[in-house]
C-alpha positions in Angstrom: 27.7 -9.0 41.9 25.1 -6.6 42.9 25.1 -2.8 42.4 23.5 -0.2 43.7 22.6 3.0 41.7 20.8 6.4 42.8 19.8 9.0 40.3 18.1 12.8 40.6 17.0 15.3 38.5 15.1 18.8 38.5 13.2 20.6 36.2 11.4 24.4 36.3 7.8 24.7 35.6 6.9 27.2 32.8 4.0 27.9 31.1 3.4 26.1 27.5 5.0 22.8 28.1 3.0 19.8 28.9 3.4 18.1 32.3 5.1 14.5 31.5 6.1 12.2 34.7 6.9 8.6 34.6 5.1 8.6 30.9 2.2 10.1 32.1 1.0 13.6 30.6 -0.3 15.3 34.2 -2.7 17.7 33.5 -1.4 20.9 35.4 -1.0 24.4 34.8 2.4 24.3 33.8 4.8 22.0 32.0 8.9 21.3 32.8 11.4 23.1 30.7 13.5 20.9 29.3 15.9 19.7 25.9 13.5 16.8 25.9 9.6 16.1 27.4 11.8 16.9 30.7 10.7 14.0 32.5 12.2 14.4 35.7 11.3 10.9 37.1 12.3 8.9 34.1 15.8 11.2 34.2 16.5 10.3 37.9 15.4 6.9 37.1 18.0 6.8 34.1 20.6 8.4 36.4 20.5 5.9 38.6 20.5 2.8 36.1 23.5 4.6 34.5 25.2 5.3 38.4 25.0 1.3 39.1 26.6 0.2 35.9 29.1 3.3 36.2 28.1 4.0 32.6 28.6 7.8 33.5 24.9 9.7 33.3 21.9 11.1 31.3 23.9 14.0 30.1 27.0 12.1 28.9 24.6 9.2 26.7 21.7 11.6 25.9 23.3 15.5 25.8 20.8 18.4 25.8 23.9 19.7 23.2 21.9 17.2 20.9 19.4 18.2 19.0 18.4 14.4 18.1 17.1 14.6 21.9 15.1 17.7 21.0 11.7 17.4 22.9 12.1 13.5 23.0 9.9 11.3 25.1 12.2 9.9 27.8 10.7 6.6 27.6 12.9 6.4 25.0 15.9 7.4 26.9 14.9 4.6 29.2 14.6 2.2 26.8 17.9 2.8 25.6 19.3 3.5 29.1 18.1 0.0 29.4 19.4 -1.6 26.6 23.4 0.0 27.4 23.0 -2.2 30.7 21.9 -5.4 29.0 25.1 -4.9 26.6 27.3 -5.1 29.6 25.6 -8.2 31.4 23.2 -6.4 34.0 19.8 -7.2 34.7 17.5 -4.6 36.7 16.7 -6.3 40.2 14.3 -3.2 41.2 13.8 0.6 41.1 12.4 2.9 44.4 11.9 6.5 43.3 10.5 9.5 44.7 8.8 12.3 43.2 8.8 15.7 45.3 6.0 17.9 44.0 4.0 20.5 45.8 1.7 20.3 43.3 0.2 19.0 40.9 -1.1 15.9 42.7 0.3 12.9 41.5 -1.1 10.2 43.4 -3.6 9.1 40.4 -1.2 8.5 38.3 1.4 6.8 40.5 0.4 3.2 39.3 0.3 4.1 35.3 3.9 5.8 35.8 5.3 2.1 37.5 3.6 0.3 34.9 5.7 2.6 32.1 9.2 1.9 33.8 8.4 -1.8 34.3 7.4 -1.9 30.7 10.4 -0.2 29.5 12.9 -1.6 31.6 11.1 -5.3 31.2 10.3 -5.8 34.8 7.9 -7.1 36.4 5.9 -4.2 38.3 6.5 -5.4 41.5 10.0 -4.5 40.9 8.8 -0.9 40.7 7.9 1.5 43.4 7.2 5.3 42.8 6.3 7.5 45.6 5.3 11.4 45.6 5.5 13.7 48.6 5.7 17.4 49.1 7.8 19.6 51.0 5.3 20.9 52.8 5.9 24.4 51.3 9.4 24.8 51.8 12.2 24.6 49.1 12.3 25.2 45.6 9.3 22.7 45.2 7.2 23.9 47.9 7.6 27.1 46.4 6.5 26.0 42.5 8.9 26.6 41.0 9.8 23.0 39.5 9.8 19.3 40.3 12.6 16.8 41.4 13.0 13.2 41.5 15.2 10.6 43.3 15.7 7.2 42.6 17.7 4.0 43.6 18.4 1.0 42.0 19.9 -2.7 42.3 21.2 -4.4 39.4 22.8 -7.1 39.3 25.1 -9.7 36.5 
């Protein structure tokens, strides 16, 4: 059987955070405010793993009410996010996600963050696709005030 998954997250900018998407430290101005390295892309990515499996979501496996989560590296939360699928028979068929940043620009980084999610989810990169896009000033994004991801995913038994 094959599922289909789709996952989003959001996180504010402030100032004294570090800038972490898909794995990758950003260098920006401003970090994401988070319980953990606030990651929004490997959260929506997580999301929607969790969504196809209908294990629930982020919050119910990894609560910010947690303080073992405390400024953790969401790799981690993939990894595991990854390993609660594996326990129930799935297998990861691909991930498409979207990034929606007015700034900073992201499209240098885009093929080290696909390489991190295949890596952690053990697929083959091919079976990863991150885009990044702006809303051409408009929104909550546009205005910079934060950062928010979608994804979608198929898994399958």
């Amino acid at each position: 059987m094959i599922r289909i998954g789709h996952g989003y997250d959001v996180h504010k900018f402030c100032d004294g955070r570090k800038c972490i998407l898909g794995g990758v430290e950003i260098p920006y101005e401003m970090g994401l405010l988070g319980h953990s390295d606030a990651d929004v892309l490997l959260h929506a990515v997580c999301d929607a793993l969790l969504g196809a499996a209908a294990l629930g979501d982020i919050g119910k496996h990894f609560p910010d009410t947690d303080n073992a989560y405390l400024g953790v590296d969401s790799r981690l939360l993939l990894k595991k996010t990854v390993a609660l699928l594996r326990a129930q028979g799935y297998k990861i068929g691909n991930i498409d996600a979207t990034v929606i940043a007015q700034k900073p620009k992201l499209s240098p980084y885009i093929l080290q963050m696909r390489e991190n999610i295949a890596n952690d989810c053990g697929v083959d990169i091919s079976a990863v696709n991150v885009k990044a896009t702006t809303e051409e000033g408009l929104g909550f994004t546009g205005a910079l005030e934060g950062i928010s991801a979608h994804a979608v995913c198929v898994i399958g038994e």
